[in-house]
N, C-alpha and C positions, 0 to 999 in steps of 0.2 A: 271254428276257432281261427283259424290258418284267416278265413274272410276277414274277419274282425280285424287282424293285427293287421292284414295288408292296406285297409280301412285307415286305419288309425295313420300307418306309416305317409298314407298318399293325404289325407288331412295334416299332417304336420311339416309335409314337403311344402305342400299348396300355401301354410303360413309363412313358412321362409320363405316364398317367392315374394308373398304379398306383403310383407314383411323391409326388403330388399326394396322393392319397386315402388312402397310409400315413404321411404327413406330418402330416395333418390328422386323422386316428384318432391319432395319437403328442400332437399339442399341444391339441387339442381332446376330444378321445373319441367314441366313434363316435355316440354318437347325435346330437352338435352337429355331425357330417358330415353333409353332406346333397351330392346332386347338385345342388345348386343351389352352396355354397358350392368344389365341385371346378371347376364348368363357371369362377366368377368365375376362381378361379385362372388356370385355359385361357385364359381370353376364346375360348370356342366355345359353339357353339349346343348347346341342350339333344339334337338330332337326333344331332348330330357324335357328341356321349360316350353317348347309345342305342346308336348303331352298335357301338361294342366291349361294352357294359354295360348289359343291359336294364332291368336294377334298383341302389338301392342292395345288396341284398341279395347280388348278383351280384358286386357290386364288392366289397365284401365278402369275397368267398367267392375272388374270383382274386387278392386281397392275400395270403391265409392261405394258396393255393397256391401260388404264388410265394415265399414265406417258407418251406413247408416243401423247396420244391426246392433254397434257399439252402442247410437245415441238411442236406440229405438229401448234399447235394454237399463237403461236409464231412465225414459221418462214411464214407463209402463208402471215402476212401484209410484210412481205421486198419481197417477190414476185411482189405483188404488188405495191409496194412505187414507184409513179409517178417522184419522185426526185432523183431515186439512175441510172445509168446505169448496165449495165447486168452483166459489170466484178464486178462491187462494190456491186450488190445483190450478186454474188455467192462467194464473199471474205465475206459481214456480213452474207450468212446465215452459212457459216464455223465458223466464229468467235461467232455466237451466239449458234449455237448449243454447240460449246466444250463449251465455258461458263454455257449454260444449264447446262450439263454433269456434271463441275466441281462443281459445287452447291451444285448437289446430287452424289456426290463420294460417301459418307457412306452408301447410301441405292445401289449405281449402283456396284460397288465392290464387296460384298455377293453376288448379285445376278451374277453377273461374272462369280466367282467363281463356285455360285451352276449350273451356265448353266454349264460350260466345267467339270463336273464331269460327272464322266462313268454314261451312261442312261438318261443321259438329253439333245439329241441333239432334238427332237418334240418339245420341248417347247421352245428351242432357235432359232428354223428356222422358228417356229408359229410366235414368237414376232418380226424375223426379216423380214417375207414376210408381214406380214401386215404394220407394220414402213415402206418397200420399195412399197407400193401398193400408202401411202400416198403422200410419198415423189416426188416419179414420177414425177407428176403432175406440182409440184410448179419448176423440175428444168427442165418439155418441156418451161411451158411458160419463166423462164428465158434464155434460152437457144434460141426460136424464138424473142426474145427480142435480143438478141445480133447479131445474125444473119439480123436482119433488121438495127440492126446500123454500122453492117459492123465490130464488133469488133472479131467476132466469126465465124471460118470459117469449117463450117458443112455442106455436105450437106441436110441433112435431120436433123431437131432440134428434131423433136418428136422420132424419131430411135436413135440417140447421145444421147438423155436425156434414155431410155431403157438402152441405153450400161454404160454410165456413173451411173447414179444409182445403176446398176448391181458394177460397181468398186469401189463405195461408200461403198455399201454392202460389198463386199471384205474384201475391206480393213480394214470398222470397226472389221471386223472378226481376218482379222490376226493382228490388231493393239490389240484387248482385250486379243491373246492368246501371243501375246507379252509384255501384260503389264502383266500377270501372270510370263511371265518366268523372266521378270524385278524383280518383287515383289520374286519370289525364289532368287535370286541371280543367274538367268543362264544365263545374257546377259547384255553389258556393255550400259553405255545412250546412248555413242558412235554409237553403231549398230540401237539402237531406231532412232536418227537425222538421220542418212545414209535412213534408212526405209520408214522413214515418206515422205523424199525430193524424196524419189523414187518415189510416190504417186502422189506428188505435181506434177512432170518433169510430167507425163502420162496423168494427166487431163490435161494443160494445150498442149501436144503435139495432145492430144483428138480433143480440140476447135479451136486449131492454135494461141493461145496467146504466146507471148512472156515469155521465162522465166524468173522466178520470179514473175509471174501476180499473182501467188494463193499461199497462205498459207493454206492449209489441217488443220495444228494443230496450233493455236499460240504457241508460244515458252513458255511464262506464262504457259498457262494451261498445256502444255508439261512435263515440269519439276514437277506441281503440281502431275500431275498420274503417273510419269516415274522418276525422279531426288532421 
């Protein structure tokens, strides 16, 4: 019993750090975070927030998992939604994730950022192989969902959902190092819509849908991070 509560105690300390620390990446940006300004917040000793987070870097890294278990816990029920067909699951879970995303612009932007800054590629292929370990999953079984209605024409869904994943992956990659060079001023929206519809053509020539089946980004949240 005594394990249990000390359990629960150390799980609810670990959310007010992470708590504290997404707070402070959202109004400051991550690199005017420091464990120094997390511990102020606490009022606890530098030892106390070691104990859960050995590094900034750490803290870091269990904000962006905790964030992706938020979005992960989201799209799992339109996996399964008994009422949606398999092209209309993988149109809502694109439109729900960008929506997620756009929500938290303020905290996901700094973190952007500080991933594509020289020395931080470990901690942006950590957060993106675990996000694609999750994601897998929910787009075999939509994906043998379509394939049994005849709308998706794969041979193998659980090998196509591998491959597609992998281009999901991708793509979010070269779509964030192209919303940097948007946000400099290096590339016009123009080349951003050209990009994005590049995406769009590949998944859907992937599955065998017809063009136009898939919108990759809504145009809304598009403009939102790009415009």
């Amino acid at each position: 019993m005594a394990r249990t509560r000390n359990a629960s105690v150390h799980a609810v300390r670990r959310d007010e750090i992470l708590d504290v620390a997404e707070r402070l990446i959202r109004t400051r940006g991550y690199e005017a975070m420091s464990i120094q300004s997390v511990q102020d917040e606490l009022r606890c000793s530098r030892g106390a927030l070691y104990h859960y987070f050995g590094s900034k870097e750490a803290l870091l890294g269990a904000v962006i998992d905790r964030m992706t278990a938020s979005g992960m816990a989201i799209l799992g029920p339109i996996a399964n939604d008994p009422q949606l067909c398999a092209v209309e699951k993988l149109q809502t879970l694109f439109a729900t994730a960008g929506n997620w995303k756009a929500q938290r612009r303020d905290l996901l932007l700094p973190v952007i950022r500080n991933w594509y800054a020289p020395g931080n590629d470990v901690t942006r292929v950590r957060a993106e192989a675990a996000a694609f370990e999750q994601f897998r999953p929910l787009m075999a079984r939509i994906l043998r969902q379509g394939v049994a209605e005849g709308s998706m024409n794969v041979s193998s869904a659980d090998h196509a959902a591998v491959i597609l994943s992998a281009l999901l992956a991708g793509s979010t990659d070269a779509i964030r190092r192209l919303l940097l060079d948007r946000l400099d001023g290096r590339v016009p929206y123009e080349e951003v819509e050209r990009f994005i519809r590049a995406y769009d053509e590949a998944i859907e020539r992937i599955l065998g849908l017809a063009p136009g089946s898939l919108t990759l980004i809504d145009p809304d949240a598009m403009r939102l991070w790009f415009a």
